[in-house]
N, C-alpha and C positions, 0 to 999 in steps of 0.2 A: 031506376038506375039502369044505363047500359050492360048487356050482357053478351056475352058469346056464344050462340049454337051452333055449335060444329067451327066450320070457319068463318059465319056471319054474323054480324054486330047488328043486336036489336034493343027495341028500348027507348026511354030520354037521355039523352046525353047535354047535361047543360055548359055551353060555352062561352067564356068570357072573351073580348075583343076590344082592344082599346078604338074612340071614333079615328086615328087618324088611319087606322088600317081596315077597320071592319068594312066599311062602305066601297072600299076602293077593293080588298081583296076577296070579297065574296063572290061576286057576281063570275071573279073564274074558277071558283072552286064548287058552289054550292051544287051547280049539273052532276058533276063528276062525283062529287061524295054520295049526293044522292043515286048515282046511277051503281057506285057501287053498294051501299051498302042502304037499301031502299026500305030495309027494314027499323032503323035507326033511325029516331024522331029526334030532330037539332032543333034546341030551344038556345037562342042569342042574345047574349045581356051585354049591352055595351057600356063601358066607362072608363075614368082613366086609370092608369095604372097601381097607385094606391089604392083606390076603392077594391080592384079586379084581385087586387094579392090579400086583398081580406075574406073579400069570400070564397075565393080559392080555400084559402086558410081554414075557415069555417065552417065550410063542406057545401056552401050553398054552391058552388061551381063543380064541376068535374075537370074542367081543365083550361084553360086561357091558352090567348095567342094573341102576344105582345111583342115591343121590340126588348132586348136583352139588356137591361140595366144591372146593378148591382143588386138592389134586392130583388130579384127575381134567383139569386146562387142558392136558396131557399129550398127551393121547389125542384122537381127532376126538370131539365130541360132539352127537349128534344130541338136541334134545328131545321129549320125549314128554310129560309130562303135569304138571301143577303140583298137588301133594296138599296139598290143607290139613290142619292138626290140630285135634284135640278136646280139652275138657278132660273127663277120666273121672272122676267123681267117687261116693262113697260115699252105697247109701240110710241119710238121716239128716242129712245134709249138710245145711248152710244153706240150700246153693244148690240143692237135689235138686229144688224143683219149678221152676227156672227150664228156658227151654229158649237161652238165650246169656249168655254173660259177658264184658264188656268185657276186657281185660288188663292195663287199667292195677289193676282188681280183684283183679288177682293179689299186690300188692306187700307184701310181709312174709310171705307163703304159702310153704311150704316143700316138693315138691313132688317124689315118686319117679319117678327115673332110672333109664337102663339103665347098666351097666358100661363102663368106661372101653372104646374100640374101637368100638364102636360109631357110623358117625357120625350118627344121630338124636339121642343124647344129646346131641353138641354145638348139634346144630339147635338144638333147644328149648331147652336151656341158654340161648341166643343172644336168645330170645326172653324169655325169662324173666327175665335180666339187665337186661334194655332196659328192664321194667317194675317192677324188684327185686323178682322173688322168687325164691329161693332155693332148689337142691338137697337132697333131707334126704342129708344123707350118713353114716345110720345103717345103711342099704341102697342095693343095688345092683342090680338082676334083669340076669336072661341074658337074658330074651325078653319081648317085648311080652305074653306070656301071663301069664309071673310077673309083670309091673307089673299085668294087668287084674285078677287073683286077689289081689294085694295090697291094690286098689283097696275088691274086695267085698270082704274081710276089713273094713276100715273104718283101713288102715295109714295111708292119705293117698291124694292126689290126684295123676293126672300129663297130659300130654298125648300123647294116641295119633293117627298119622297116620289118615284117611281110610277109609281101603279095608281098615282092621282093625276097623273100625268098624259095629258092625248096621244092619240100617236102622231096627231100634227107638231110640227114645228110651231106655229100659231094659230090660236084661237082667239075670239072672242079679246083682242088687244093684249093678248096676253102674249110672251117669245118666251119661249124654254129652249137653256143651254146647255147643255153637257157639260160637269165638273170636272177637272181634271188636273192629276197633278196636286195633291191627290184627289182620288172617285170619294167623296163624302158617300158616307152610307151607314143603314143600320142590322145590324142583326135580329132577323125575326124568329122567334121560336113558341114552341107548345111546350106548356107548363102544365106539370098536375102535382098532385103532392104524391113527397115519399111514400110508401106503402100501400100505396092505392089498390085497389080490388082489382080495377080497373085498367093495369099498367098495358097489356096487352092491347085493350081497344084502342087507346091511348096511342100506340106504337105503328098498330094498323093505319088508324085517322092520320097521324104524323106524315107516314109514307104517301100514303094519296095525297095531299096537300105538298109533299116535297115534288114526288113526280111531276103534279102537276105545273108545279112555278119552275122546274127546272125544265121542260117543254117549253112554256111560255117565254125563258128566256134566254132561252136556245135559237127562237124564231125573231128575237129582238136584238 
């Protein structure tokens, strides 16, 4: 278990990460957490968000970082970052040389999803509704990977969180445009449970992880 000496955090500290953010939001934080607290051994279990709230629950986890759903009111939750989404779109597209698209433009658009479990898929669902457009529910992907490879095939169009996102305009047949009207987006936070020994390291790691995305998208 992670511990406190003096003002340093040492120790395992085991962390849950749902996949549509762990792979995309690590690689800017894991330097900087490491750099500050180099004594603290980060062990990373990924899943989706029911699985991640059971063993939070259970004690196999010390703390998660997911997007904010409803069952996550459960748990303490700390915020860290607010990701907006993109619309990914195919070259060839109508829209391929614009660089934003309102959402109410979305309406009668039908628009590739992840699998049921996930809860990104309900996000944008959420938002997609609001403007009626629509699911294709002739597919499903496992991963934000197989949505962006469906995308460049020319399958359809979907909306991908932020930080999966290049900094190019297009890649790989791929055009990403800016939401707007409104910025679709989800709330990311660090969950541990009530009473935790632990609330302290918890609050530390929180803040590193805040500074740091609030840097990164300060510069974006």
């Amino acid at each position: 278990m992670a511990s406190l000496q003096g003002e340093r955090m040492s120790g395992p500290l085991h962390i849950g990460l749902i996949p549509t953010i762990g792979s995309y939001l690590l690689p800017h934080i894991i330097p900087e957490l490491h750099r500050l607290f180099p004594k603290l051994e980060m062990y990373l279990h990924e899943a989706q968000t029911h699985h991640l709230l059971a063993q939070l629950n259970n004690g196999k986890l010390d703390c998660a970082i997911l997007a904010q759903v409803k069952e996550t009111e459960a748990f303490i939750e700390i915020p860290l970052y607010e990701e907006p989404m993109r619309l990914a779109i195919y070259e060839g597209h109508p829209w391929f040389n614009r660089k934003e698209i309102e959402m109410r433009e979305l309406i009668g658009q039908k628009l590739l999803m992840l699998e049921d479990g996930h809860c990104l898929r309900d996000q944008a669902m959420g938002y997609c509704f609001q403007v009626g457009a629509k699911d294709d529910t002739h597919f499903r992907a496992t991963s934000l990977e197989t949505l962006r490879n469906m995308v460049a095939a020319g399958s359809g169009i979907t909306l991908l969180p932020d930080l999966s996102v290049p900094k190019e305009i297009k890649r790989d047949g791929v055009y990403y445009l800016d939401c707007i009207n409104p910025v679709p987006s989800r709330s990311v936070v660090l969950l541990y449970r009530p009473g935790s020994p632990l609330r302290s390291c918890h609050e530390q790691f929180a803040e590193a992880i805040r500074k740091k995305m609030y840097r990164y998208y300060s510069k974006n």
